[in-house]
C-alpha positions as semicolon CSV with decimal commas, in nm:
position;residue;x (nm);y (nm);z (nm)
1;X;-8,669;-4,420;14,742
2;X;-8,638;-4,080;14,908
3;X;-8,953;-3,966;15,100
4;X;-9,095;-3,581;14,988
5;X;-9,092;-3,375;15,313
6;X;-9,246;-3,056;15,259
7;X;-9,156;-2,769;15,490
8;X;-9,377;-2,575;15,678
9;X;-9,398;-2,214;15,585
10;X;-9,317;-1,983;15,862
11;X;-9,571;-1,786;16,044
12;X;-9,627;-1,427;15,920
13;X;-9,520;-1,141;16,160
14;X;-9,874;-1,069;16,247
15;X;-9,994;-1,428;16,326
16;X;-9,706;-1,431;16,522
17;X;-9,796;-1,156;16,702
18;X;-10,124;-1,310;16,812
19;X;-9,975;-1,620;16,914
20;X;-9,687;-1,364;17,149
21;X;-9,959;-1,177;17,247
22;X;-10,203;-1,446;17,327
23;X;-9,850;-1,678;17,588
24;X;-9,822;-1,303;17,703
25;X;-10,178;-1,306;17,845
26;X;-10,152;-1,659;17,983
27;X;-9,847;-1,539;18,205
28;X;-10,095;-1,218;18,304
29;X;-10,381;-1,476;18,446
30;X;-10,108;-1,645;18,599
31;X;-9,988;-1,409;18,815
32;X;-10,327;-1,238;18,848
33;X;-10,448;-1,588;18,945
34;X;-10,139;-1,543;19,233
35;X;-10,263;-1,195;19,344
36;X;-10,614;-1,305;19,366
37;X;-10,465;-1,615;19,606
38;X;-10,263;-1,378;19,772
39;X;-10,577;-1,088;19,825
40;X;-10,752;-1,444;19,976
41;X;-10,509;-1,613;20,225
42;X;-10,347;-1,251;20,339
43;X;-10,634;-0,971;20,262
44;X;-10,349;-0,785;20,089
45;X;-10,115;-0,869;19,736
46;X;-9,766;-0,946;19,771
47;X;-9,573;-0,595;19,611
48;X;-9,385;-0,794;19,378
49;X;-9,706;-0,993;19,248
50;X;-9,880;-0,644;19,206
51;X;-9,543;-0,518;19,008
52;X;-9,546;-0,827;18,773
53;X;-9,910;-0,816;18,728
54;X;-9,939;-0,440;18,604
55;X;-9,612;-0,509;18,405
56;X;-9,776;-0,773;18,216
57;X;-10,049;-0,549;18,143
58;X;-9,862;-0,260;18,033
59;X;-9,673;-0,546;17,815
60;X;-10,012;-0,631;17,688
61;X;-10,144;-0,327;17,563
62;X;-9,770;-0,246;17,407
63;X;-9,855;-0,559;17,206
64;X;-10,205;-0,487;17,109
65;X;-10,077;-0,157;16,949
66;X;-9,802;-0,310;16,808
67;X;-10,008;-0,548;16,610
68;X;-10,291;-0,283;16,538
69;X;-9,988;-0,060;16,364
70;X;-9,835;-0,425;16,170
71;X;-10,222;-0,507;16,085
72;X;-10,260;-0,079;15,934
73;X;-9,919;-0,139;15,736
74;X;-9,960;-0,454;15,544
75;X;-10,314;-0,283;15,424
76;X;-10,123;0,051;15,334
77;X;-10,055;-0,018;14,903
78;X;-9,690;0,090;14,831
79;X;-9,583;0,477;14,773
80;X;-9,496;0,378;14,404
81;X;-9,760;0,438;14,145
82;X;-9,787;0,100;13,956
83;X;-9,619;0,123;13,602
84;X;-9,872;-0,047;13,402
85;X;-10,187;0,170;13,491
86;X;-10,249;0,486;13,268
87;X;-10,355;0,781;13,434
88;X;-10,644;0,992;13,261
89;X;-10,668;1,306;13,137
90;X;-10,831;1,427;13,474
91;X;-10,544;1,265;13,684
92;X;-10,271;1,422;13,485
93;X;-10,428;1,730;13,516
94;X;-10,454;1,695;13,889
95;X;-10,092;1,533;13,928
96;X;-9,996;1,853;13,701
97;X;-10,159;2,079;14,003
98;X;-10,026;1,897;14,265
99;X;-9,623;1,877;14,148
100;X;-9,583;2,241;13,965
101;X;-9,898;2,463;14,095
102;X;-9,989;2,447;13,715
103;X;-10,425;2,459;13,743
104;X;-10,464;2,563;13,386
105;X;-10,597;2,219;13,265
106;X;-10,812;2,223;13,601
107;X;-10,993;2,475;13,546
108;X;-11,050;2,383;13,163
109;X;-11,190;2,105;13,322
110;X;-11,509;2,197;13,469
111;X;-11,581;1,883;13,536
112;X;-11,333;1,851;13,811
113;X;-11,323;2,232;13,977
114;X;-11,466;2,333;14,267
115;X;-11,376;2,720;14,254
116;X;-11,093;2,863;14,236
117;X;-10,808;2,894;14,430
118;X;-10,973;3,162;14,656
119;X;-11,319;2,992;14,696
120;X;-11,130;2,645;14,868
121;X;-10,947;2,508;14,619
122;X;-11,016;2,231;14,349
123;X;-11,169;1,921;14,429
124;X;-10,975;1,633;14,419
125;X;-11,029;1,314;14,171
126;X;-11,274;1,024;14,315
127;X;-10,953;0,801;14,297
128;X;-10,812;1,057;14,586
129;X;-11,112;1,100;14,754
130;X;-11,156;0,715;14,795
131;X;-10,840;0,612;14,867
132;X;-10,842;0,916;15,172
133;X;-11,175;0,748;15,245
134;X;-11,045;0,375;15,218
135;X;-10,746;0,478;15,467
136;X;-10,976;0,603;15,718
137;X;-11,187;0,333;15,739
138;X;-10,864;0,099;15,834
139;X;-10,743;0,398;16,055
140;X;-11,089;0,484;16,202
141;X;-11,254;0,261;16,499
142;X;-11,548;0,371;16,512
143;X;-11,608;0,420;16,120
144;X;-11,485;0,014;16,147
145;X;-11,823;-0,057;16,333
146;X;-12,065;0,227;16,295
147;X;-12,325;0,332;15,971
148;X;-12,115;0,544;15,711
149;X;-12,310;0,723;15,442
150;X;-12,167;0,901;15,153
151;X;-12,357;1,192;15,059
152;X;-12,391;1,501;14,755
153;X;-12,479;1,773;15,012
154;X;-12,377;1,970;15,301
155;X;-12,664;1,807;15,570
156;X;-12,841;1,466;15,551
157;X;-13,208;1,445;15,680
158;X;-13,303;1,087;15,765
159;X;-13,652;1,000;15,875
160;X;-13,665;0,757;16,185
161;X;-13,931;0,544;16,304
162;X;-13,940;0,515;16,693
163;X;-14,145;0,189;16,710
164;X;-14,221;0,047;16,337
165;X;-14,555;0,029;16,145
166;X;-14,812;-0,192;16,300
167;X;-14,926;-0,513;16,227
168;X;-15,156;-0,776;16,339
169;X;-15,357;-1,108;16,233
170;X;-15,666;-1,152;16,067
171;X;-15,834;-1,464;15,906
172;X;-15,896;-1,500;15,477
173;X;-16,223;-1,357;15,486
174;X;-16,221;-1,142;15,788
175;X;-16,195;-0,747;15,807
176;X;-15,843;-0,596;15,804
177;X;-15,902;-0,301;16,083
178;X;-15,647;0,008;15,947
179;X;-15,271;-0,052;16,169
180;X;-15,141;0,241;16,323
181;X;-14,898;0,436;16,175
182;X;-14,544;0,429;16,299
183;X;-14,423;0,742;16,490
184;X;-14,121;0,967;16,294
185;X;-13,940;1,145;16,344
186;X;-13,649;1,354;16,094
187;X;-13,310;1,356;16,218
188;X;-13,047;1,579;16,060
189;X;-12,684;1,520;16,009
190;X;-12,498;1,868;15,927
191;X;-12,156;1,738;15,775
192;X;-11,900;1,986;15,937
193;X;-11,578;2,124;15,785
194;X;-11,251;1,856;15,881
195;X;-10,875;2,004;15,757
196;X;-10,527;1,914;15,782
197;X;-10,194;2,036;15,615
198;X;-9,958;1,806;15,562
199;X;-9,608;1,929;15,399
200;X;-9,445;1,800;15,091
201;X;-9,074;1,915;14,957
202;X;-9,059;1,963;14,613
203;X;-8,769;1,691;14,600
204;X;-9,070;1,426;14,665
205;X;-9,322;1,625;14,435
206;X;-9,073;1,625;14,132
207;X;-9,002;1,256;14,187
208;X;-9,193;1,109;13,893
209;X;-9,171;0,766;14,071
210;X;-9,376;0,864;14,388
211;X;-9,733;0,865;14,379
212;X;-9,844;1,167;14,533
213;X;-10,241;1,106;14,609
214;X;-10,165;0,848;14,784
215;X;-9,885;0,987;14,999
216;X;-10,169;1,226;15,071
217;X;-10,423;0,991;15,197
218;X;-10,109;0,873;15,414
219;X;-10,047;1,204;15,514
220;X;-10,398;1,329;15,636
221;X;-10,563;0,973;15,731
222;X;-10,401;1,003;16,079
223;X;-10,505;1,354;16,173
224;X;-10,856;1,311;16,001
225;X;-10,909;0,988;16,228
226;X;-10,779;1,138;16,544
227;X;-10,992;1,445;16,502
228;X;-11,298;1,237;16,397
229;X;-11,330;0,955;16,619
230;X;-11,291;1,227;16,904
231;X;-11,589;1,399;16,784
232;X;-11,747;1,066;16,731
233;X;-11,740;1,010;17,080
234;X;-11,754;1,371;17,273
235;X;-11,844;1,668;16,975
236;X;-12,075;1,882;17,070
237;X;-12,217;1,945;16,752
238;X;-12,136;2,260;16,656
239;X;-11,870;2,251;16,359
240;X;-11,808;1,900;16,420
241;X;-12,049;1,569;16,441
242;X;-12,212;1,501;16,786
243;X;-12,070;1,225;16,996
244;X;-12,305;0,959;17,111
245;X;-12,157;1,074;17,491
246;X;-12,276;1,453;17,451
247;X;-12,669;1,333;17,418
248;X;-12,893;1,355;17,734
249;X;-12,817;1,042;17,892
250;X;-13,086;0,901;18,186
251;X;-13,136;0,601;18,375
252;X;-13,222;0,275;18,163
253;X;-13,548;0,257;18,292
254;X;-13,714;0,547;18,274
255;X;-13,478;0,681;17,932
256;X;-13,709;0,867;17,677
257;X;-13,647;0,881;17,281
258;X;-13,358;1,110;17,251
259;X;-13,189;0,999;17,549
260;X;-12,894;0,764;17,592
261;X;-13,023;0,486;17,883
262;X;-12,745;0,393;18,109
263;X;-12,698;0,159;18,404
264;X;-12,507;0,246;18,729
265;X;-12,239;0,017;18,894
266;X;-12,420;0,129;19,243
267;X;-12,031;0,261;19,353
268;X;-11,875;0,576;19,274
269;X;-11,598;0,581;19,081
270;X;-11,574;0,176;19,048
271;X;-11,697;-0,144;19,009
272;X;-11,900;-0,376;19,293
273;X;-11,649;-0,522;19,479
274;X;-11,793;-0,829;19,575
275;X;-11,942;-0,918;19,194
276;X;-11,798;-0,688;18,951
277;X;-11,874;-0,897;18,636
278;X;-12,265;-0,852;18,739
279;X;-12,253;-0,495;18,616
280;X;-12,143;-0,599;18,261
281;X;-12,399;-0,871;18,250
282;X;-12,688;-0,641;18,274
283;X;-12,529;-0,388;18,051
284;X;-12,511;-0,677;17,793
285;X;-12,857;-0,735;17,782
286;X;-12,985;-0,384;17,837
287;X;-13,037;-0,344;17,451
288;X;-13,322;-0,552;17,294
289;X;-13,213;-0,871;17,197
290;X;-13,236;-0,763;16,792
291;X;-12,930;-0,513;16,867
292;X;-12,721;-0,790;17,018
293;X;-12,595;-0,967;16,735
294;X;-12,423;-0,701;16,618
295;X;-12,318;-0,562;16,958
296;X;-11,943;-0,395;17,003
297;X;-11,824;-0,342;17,399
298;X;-11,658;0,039;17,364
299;X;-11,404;0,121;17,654
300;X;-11,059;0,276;17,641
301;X;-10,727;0,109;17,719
302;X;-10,709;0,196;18,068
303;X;-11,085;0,067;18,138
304;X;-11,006;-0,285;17,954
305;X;-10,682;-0,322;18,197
306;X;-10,914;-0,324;18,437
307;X;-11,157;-0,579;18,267
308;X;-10,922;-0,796;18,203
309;X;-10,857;-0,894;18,565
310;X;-11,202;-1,006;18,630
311;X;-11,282;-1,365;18,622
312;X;-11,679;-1,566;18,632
313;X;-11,778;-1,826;18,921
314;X;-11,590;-2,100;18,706
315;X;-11,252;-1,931;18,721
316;X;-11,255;-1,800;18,369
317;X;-11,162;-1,466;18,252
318;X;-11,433;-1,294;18,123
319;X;-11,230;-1,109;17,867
320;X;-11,020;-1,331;17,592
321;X;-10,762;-1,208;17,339
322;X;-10,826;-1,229;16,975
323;X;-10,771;-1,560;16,841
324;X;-10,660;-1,498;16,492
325;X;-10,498;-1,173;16,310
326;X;-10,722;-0,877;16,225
327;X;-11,008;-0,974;16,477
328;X;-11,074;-0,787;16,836
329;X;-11,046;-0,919;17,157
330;X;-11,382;-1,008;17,337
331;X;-11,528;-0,924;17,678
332;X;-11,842;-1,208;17,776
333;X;-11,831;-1,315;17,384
334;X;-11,854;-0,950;17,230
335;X;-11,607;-0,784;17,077
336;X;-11,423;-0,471;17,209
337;X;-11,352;-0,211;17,055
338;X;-11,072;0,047;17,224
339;X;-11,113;0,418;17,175
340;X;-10,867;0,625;17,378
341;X;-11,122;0,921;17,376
342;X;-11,403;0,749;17,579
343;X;-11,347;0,836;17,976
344;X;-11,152;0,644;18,219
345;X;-11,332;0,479;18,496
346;X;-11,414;0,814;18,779
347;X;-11,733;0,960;18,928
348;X;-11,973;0,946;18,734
349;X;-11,808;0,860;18,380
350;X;-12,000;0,657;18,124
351;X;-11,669;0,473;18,100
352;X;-11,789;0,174;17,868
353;X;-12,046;0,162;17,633
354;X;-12,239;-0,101;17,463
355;X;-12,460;-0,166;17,152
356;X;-12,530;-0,236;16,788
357;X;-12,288;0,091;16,693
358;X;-12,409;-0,007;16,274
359;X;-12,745;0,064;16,378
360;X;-12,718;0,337;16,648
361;X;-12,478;0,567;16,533
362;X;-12,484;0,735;16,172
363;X;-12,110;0,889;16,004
364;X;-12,203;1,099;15,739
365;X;-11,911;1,200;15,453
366;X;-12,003;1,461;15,168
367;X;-11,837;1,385;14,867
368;X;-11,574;1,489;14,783
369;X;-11,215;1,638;14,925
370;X;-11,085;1,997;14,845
371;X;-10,750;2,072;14,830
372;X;-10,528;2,390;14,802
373;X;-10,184;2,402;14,705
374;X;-9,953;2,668;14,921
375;X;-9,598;2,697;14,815
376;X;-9,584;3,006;15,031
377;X;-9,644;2,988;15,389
378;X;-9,388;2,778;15,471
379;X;-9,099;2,778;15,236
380;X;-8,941;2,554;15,122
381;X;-9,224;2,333;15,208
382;X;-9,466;2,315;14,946
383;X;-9,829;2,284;15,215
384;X;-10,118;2,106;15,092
385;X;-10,466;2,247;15,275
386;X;-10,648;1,962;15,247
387;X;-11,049;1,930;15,364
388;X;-11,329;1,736;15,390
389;X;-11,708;1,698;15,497
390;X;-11,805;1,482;15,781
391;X;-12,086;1,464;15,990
392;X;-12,220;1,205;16,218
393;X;-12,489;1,110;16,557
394;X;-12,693;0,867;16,695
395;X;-12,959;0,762;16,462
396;X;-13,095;0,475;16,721
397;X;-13,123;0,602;17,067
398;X;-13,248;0,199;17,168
399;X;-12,916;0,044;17,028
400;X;-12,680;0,230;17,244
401;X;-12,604;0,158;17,634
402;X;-12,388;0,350;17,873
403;X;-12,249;0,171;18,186
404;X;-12,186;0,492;18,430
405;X;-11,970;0,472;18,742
406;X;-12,217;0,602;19,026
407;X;-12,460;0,517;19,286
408;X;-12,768;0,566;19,045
C-alpha cells in the first residue's frame, strides 16, 4: 500500500519576497547590533561595519520597492479586453472616438458629452473613470489611508464640528437643562484641474485585441499619483489641493483650531542622542487616544533608514518589517507609510508625521474624467489630453501630528 504524499505548493513571488526581505533585515540588526558594540567598546564604528550596515539598508529599501512594484502588478487586470463581455452602445461609441477620432455617435449621445472638442473634450464612460480611479487608489499612498469623496461639483463644502454637541446626565423625572451647541465651522474643498498626455500609435489603437481604457488608466495612473500625493503633502492650494504640511503648524501645546500641533526633538537637525526612541513615543500619543486606532506613521525613505536603527531598553528594534504580503512595515506597532515627498530629517523639517490620516485629511475627486483626442501635435503619435478634478485638505486639525527637528 503506497502512502499519498501531497506536495507543497511553492511560495508565490511576493510571499517570497517578504520572507527575502524579512532574512535581509535580520542580517541589518546584525551588523547594526555590531556597530552599536563597536560605538560602545571603541566610541567610534569599525569602517567596514558602517559600509555593511548602510549596504544592507540600501538593500532593504531596493527590496521594499521591489515588492511594492510585484504587489501594483499582480492587481493591474490584463491589457486584453475579455471576449465574453459586450460593450454598450455608449462604450462603442467611446472606443469609436478613441481608435478613429470618429465623435459623431458622441455627440448624438448627450448623455455622455461634455462639450465639444473645443470646450475640453468628452467625458469619458464611468467604466474609464473608475478603473483610472481604481488604479490610483493601488498607486496612491496617501489616497490608501486618507478620506476620499467622490463628488458632482467643482468645490465641496463640509461642515465641521470642533468639539461635538453636548451632553450630560439627568435622572427619569428630573429637568433636562438645554446642551450647548457644538461649534462649526464650513470647510471648503475646491477640486483643482489634474492633466496628463500620454501617447498612443495608431498600430496599438487599431489593434482590436487591446483594450484601450484601460491602457489609459495605465498610462495616466502614474503621473496622476505622482502629481497628487505631492500636493497631498506640500500644495499650496492654489490650482492644486493643500498639503497637510503647508497649514500653520505651532507647538502641541498651545496649537489652535486650524493649526497643525507638532512636537520638537529638542536638537536641530536630529534626534536626542542619548534616547532617540523618546521623541516617537510622545509623538505617538500626542493625538487623543480615539485617533490612535487608526493611526499611520508618515516619513520618507531616507527618514525610516534612520528609524530603523533604533532599538528600546530590551534590545528590540522599534521598527519591524511587514509580516505577510500587501501589509506595511510598523514603527512602535503602527504602520508606516513612505511618501518620498515628505522632508528629510534637517533644521527644522516636520520630517515624520503621525495620525488618524481617514479622519484628518479629506481627497476630494469630481466625477468624472475628460479627455481630448490630438492626432496632431505630435505625429505620428496619436496624444490623448486626459484630465481630472481633485481636491483635498485637512478636515481634522486634532488627528494630525508633526514631529519637527528643532530645539522648540
Amino acid at each position: 500500500m503506497k502512502k499519498e504524499t501531497k506536495m507543497a505548493s511553492a511560495p508565490s513571488a511576493q510571499q517570497q519576497g517578504i520572507d527575502e526581505f524579512r532574512s535581509a533585515f535580520e542580517a541589518f540588526k546584525e551588523a547594526n547590533d555590531r556597530r552599536l558594540a563597536e560605538i560602545e567598546r571603541k566610541h567610534s564604528a569599525d569602517v567596514l561595519t558602517l559600509e555593511k550596515v548602510e549596504r544592507i539598508d540600501r538593500a532593504l529599501d531596493e527590496q521594499k520597492a521591489a515588492m511594492d512594484r510585484l504587489s501594483l502588478e499582480r492587481r493591474r487586470p490584463a491589457l486584453e479586453a475579455p471576449a465574453a463581455v459586450l460593450p454598450s452602445a455608449g462604450q462603442k461609441a467611446w472606443a469609436r472616438y478613441m481608435r478613429q477620432g470618429d465623435a459623431s455617435q458622441l455627440i448624438e449621445a448627450k448623455q455622455l458629452s461634455a462639450g465639444s472638442g473645443p470646450d475640453g473634450g468628452f467625458t469619458a464612460p464611468d467604466e474609464t473613470a473608475h478603473e483610472i480611479t481604481r488604479l490610483l487608489q493601488d498607486a496612491s499612498p496617501m489616497r490608501q489611508i486618507a478620506e476620499v469623496r467622490t463628488v458632482g461639483s467643482s468645490s465641496f463644502k463640509k461642515p465641521i464640528s470642533r468639539g461635538g454637541a453636548a451632553a450630560g446626565w439627568a435622572a427619569e423625572t428630573a429637568a433636562r437643562p438645554e446642551t450647548q451647541t457644538p461649534t462649526l465651522d464650513l470647510i471648503a474643498f475646491p477640486a483643482a484641474e489634474l492633466y496628463a498626455m500620454p501617447a498612443a500609435t495608431q498600430t496599438l489603437l487599431d489593434d482590436s485585441f487591446a483594450d484601450i481604457d484601460q491602457w489609459l488608466a495605465e498610462e495616466v495612473r502614474d503621473v496622476f499619483a505622482a502629481q497628487e500625493t505631492a500636493a497631498f503633502v506640500n500644495g499650496d492650494g492654489i490650482g492644486k489641493p493643500k498639503g497637510f504640511l503647508s497649514y500653520a503648524a505651532s507647538p502641541d501645546a498651545s496649537a489652535q483650531w486650524g493649526e497643525i500641533g507638532y512636537l520638537a526633538t529638542g536638537v536641530d537637525g536630529g534626534f536626542a542622542a542619548s534616547d532617540p526612541i523618546d521623541s516617537l513615543i510622545d509623538l505617538v500619543y500626542a493625538p487623543k487616544s480615539a485617533y490612535r486606532p487608526g493611526a499611520h506613521f508618515i516619513m520618507n525613505r531616507r527618514t525610516v533608514s534612520v528609524v530603523r536603527k533604533f532599538k528600546d531598553l530590551d534590545g528590540n528594534y522599534i521598527w519591524q518589517p511587514a509580516a505577510q504580503a500587501g501589509q506595511p512595515s510598523t514603527l512602535l506597532g503602527y504602520p508606516v507609510t513612505e511618501i518620498e515627498d515628505m522632508p528629510d530629517i534637517a533644521s527644522g523639517a516636520s520630517a515624520i508625521a503621525f495620525g488618524d490620516f481617514r479622519r484628518g485629511y479629506l481627497i476630494v475627486d469630481r466625477a468624472g474624467v475628460r479627455v481630448v483626442r490630438d492626432p496632431y501635435s505630435s505625429k505620428p503619435f496619436v496624444l490623448f489630453y486626459t484630465t481630472k478634478k481633485v481636491g483635498g485638505g485637512v478636515q481634522d486639525f486634532n488627528a494630525i501630528k508633526l514631529l519637527k527637528f528643532a530645539l522648540s
